[in-house]
C-alpha positions as CSV (number, residue, x, y, z in Angstrom):
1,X,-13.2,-5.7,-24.2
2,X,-11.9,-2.5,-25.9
3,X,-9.4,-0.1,-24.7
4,X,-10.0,3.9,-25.6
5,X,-10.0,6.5,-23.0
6,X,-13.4,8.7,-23.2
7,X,-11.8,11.5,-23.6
8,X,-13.6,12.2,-26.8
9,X,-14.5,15.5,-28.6
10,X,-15.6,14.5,-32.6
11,X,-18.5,15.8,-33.7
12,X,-21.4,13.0,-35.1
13,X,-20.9,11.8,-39.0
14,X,-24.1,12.2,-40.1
15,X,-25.7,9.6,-42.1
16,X,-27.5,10.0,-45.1
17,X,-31.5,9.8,-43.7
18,X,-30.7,10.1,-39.8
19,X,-33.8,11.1,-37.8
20,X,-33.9,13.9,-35.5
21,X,-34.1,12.6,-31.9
22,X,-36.0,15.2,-30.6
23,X,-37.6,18.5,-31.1
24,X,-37.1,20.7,-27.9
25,X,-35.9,24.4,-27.3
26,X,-32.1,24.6,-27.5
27,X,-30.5,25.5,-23.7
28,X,-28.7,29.1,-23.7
29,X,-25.5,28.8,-23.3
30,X,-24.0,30.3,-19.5
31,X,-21.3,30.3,-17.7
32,X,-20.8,27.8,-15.2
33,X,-21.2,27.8,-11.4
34,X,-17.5,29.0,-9.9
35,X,-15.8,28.9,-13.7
36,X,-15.6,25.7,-16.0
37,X,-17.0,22.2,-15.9
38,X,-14.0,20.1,-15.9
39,X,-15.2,17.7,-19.1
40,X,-12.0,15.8,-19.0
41,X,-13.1,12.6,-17.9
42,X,-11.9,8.8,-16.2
43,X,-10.0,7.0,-18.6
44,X,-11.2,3.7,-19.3
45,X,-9.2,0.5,-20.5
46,X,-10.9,-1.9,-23.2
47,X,-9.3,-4.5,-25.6
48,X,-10.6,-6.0,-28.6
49,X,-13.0,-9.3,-28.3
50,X,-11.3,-12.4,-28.7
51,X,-13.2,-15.2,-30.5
52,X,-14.3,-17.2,-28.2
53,X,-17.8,-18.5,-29.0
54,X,-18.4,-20.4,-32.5
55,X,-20.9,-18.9,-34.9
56,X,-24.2,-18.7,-33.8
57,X,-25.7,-16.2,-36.9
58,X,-24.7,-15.1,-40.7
59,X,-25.4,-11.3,-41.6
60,X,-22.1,-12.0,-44.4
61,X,-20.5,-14.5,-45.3
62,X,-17.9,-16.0,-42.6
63,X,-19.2,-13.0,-40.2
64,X,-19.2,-14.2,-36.2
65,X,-22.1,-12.6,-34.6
66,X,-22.5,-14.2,-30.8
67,X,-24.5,-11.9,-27.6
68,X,-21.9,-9.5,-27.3
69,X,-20.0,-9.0,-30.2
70,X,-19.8,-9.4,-34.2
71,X,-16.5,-10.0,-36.3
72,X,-15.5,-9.9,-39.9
73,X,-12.6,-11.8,-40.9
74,X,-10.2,-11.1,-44.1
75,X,-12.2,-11.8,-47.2
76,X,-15.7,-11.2,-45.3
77,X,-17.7,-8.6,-46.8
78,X,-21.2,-6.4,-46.3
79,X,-23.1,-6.2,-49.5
80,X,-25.4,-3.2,-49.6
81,X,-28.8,-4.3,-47.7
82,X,-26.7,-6.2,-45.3
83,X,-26.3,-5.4,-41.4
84,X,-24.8,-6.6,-38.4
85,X,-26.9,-6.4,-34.8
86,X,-25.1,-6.9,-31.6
87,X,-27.3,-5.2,-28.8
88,X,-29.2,-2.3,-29.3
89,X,-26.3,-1.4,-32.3
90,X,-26.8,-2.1,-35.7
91,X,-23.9,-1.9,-39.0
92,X,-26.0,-1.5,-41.6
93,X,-24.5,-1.4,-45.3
94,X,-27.0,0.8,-46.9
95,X,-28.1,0.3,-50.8
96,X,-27.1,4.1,-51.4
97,X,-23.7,3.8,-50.3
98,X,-22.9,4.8,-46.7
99,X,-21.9,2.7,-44.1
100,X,-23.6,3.5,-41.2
101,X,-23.8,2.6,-37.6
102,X,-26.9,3.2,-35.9
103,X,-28.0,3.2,-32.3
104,X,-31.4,0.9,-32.6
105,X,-35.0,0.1,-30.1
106,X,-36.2,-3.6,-29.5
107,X,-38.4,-3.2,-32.6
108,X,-36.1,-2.0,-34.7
109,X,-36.4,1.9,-34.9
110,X,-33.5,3.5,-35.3
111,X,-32.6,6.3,-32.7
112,X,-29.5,8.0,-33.5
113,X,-26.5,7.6,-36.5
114,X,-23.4,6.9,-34.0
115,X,-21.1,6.7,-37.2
116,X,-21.0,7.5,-40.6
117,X,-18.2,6.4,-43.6
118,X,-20.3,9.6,-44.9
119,X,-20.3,8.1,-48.8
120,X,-23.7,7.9,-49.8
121,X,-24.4,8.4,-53.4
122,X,-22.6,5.3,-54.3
123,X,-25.4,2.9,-55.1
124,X,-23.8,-0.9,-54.9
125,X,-21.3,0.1,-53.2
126,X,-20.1,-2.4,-50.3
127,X,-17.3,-2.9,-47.5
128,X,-15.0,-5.4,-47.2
129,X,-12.1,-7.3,-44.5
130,X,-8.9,-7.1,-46.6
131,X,-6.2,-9.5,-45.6
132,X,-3.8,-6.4,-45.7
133,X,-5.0,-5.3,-42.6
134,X,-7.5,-2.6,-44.1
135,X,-11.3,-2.2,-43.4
136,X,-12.7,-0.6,-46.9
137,X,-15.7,1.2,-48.7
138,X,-15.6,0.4,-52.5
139,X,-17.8,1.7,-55.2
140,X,-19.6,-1.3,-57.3
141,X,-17.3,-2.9,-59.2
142,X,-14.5,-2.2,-57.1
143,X,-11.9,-4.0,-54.6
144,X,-8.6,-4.4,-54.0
145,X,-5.9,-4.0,-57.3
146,X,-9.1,-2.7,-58.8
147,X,-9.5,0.4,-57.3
148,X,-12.7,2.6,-56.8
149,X,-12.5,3.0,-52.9
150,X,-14.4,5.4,-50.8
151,X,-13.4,5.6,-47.5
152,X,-10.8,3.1,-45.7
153,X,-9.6,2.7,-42.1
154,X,-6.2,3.3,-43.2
155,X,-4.8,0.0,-41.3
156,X,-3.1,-1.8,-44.0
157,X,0.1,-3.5,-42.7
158,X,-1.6,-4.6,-39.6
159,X,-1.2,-8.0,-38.5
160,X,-4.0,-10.9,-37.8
161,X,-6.7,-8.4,-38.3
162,X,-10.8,-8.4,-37.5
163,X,-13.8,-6.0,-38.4
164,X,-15.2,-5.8,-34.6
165,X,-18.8,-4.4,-33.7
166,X,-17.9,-4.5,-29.9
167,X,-20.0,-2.6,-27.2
168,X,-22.1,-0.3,-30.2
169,X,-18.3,0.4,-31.3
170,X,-16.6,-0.2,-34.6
171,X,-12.9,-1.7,-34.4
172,X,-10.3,-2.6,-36.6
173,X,-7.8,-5.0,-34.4
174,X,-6.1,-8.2,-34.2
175,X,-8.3,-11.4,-33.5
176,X,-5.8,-12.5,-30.6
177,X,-7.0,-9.1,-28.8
178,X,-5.1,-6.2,-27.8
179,X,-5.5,-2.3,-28.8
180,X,-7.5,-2.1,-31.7
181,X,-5.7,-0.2,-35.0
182,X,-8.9,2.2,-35.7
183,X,-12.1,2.5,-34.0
184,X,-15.1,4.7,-33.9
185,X,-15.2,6.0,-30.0
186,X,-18.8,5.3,-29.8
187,X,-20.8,2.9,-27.2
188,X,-22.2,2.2,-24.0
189,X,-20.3,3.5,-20.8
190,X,-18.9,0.2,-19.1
191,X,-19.5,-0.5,-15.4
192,X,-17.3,-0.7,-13.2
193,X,-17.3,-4.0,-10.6
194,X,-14.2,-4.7,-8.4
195,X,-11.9,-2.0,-9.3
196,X,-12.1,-2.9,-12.6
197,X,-13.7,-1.9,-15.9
198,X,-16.0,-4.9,-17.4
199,X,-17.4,-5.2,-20.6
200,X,-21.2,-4.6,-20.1
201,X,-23.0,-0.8,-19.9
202,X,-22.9,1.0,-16.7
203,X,-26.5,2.6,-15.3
204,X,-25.0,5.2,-13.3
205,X,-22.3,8.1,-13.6
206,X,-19.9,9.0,-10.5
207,X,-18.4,12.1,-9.8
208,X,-15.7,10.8,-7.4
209,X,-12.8,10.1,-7.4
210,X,-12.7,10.7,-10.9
211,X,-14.9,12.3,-13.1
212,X,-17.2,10.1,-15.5
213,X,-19.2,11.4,-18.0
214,X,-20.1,10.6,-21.6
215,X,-19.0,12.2,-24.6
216,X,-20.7,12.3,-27.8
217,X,-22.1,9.3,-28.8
218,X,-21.9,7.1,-25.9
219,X,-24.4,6.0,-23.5
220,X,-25.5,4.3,-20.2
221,X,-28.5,1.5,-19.9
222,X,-30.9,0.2,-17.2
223,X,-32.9,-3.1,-18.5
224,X,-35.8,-0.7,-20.2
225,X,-33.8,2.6,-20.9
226,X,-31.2,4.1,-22.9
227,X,-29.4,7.4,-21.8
228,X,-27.3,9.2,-24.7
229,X,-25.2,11.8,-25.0
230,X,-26.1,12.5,-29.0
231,X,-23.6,14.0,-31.2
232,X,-25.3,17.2,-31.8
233,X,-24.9,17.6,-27.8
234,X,-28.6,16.7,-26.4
235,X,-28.3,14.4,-23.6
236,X,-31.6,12.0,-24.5
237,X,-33.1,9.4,-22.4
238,X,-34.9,6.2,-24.9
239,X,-37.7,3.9,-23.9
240,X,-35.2,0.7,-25.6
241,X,-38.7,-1.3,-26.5
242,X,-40.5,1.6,-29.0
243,X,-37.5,4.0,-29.1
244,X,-39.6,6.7,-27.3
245,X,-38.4,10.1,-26.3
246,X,-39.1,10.4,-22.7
247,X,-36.5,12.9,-21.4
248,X,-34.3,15.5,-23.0
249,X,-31.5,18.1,-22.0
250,X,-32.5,20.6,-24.7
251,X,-29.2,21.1,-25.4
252,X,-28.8,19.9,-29.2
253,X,-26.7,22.5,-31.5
254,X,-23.4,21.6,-29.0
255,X,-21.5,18.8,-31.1
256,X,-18.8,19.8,-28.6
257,X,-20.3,18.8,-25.1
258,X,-20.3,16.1,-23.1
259,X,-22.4,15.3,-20.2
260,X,-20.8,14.9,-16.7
261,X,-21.2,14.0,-13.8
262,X,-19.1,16.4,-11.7
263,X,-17.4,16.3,-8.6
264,X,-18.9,18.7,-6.3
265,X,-22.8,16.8,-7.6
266,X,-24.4,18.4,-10.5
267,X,-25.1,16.4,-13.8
268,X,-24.2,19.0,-16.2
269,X,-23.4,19.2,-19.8
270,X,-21.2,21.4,-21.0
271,X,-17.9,22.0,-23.1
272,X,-15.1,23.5,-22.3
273,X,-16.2,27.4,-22.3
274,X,-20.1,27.0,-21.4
275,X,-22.7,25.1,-19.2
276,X,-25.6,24.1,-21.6
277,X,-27.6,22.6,-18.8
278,X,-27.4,21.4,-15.3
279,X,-29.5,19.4,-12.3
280,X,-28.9,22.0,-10.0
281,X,-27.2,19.4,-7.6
282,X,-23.8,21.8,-7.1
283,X,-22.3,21.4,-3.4
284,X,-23.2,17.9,-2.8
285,X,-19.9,16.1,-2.9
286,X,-19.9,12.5,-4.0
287,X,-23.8,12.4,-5.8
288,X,-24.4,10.0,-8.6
289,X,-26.4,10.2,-11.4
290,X,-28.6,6.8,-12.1
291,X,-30.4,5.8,-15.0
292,X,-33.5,3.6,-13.5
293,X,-35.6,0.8,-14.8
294,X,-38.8,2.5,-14.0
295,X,-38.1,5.1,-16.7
296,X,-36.7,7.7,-14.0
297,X,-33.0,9.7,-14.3
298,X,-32.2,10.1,-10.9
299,X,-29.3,12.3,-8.9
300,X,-28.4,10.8,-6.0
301,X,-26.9,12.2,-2.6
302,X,-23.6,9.8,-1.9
303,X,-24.9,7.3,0.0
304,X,-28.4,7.4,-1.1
305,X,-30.4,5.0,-4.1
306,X,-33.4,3.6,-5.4
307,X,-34.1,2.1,-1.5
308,X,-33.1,4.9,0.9
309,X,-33.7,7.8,-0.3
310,X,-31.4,10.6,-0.9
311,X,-32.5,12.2,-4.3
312,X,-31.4,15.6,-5.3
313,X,-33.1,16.1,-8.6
314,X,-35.0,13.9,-11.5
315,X,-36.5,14.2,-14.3
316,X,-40.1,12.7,-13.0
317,X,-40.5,10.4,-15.4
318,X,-40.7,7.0,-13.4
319,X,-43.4,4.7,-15.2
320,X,-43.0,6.0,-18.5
321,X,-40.4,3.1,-19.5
């Protein structure tokens, strides 16, 4: 697993020939109910993967790819057209250049640019595993003692180190595990089971004891849906097998929110001077937001769920997954 908190506030990279998700009215901006949403949210412990499994695919040479995860080791590289696919994530090593992860449907359609090395124009350019410790961007006929790099994680010096597509996250980190060097602070929100956080996307948001939410570019799953807080600040919810729109917050133009779910009941998303949009859930200590298989986003009383009841708001859109 990884280890970040979520406390995250970068705006999107934009890649060169991202799609806009949706095309919606942009929420006004108010203030919110009894002053500001608190958007500072759980802290959440992950590692990097270990490798455990052997190689089961080849994207590049010497790359791991198993379920879960995808590592580069020193000396592996992505040659432009070349991509790595772990979940409903895909690295894709452009032919113009960039370096760009991208959140992706069942058949393929890409949804939303999570990340960006932002160095398009740069036709044959390609990314390499250095032995130093260093995950680099160089132009065509470029590479290390040659010069002509475009964009590094600036982790030279590190020991043992591994290119990680973990979780729709990007890591630099050793292949023994531990806290990863760099990363990208993108991904699916992990559940938590037992006490403990667990390396597999969460379905619902709590607002108690601590305030969960997702910040930009992260997300929660059921088995058809995705729900995304985008990095232009529109909290979307994807059909996984077409990539289809089927709910929306409106609120794109905030690269600064983050959707929460709040302690007192209310999704909302917001930053830290304005409330873009809310369920209208306030005063209801210890609701829950759930993302649904039948295509629904659903805010739940505490105590209630998909078999007894007790929702405060939805967005009506059960069978449309």
């Amino acid at each position: 697993m990884r280890k970040s908190t979520f406390k995250r506030a970068a705006a999107l990279l934009i890649a060169a020939g991202a799609m806009t998700a949706v095309t919606v009215p942009a929420a006004s901006a108010a203030p919110a109910p009894k002053g500001k949403v608190n958007t500072k949210v759980a802290p959440i412990a992950r590692t990097m993967p270990k490798i455990t499994q052997s190689k089961t695919a080849q994207a590049a040479p010497g790359a791991v790819i198993t379920p879960t995860y995808a590592l580069l080791n020193p000396g592996d590289t992505l040659k432009p057209g070349d991509s790595l696919k772990v979940g409903y994530s895909t690295l894709s090593m452009q032919t113009d250049g960039n370096l760009v992860l991208y959140l992706t449907a069942d058949n393929g359609k890409q949804l939303q640019a999570l990340w960006s090395s932002k160095t398009w124009g740069n036709n044959g350019a390609y990314a390499v595993m250095q032995a130093d410790g260093n995950f680099v961007v160089y132009k065509q006929g470029g590479g290390d003692g040659l010069g002509g790099a475009l964009w590094s994680t600036g982790t030279w010096g590190k020991a043992n180190p591994v290119f990680a597509l973990d979780g729709g996250e990007l890591l630099v980190g050793a292949a023994t595990g531990g806290t990863p060097y760099w990363r990208t602070n993108t991904g699916f929100f992990p559940a938590f089971v037992n006490g403990q956080w667990v390396d597999q996307p969460a379905d619902s948001l709590q607002g108690t004891p601590q305030v969960q939410g997702l910040v930009q570019n992260t997300w929660l799953e059921s088995s058809t849906t995705i729900l995304i807080e985008q990095g232009d600040g529109n909290l979307v919810l994807y059909r996984k097998k077409d990539g289809g729109v089927i709910w929306a917050s409106g609120t794109y133009g905030h690269p600064d929110a983050v959707a929460v779910q709040t302690g007192d009941g209310a999704l909302a998303v917001a930053d830290n001077n304005y409330l873009y949009w809310d369920s209208g859930t306030w005063n209801n200590p210890g609701a829950y937001t759930k993302v649904q298989s039948d295509g629904n986003l659903v805010v739940y009383r505490q105590g209630g769920g998909p078999a007894n009841g007790g929702s405060l708001w939805s967005s009506g859109t059960w069978g449309k997954a």
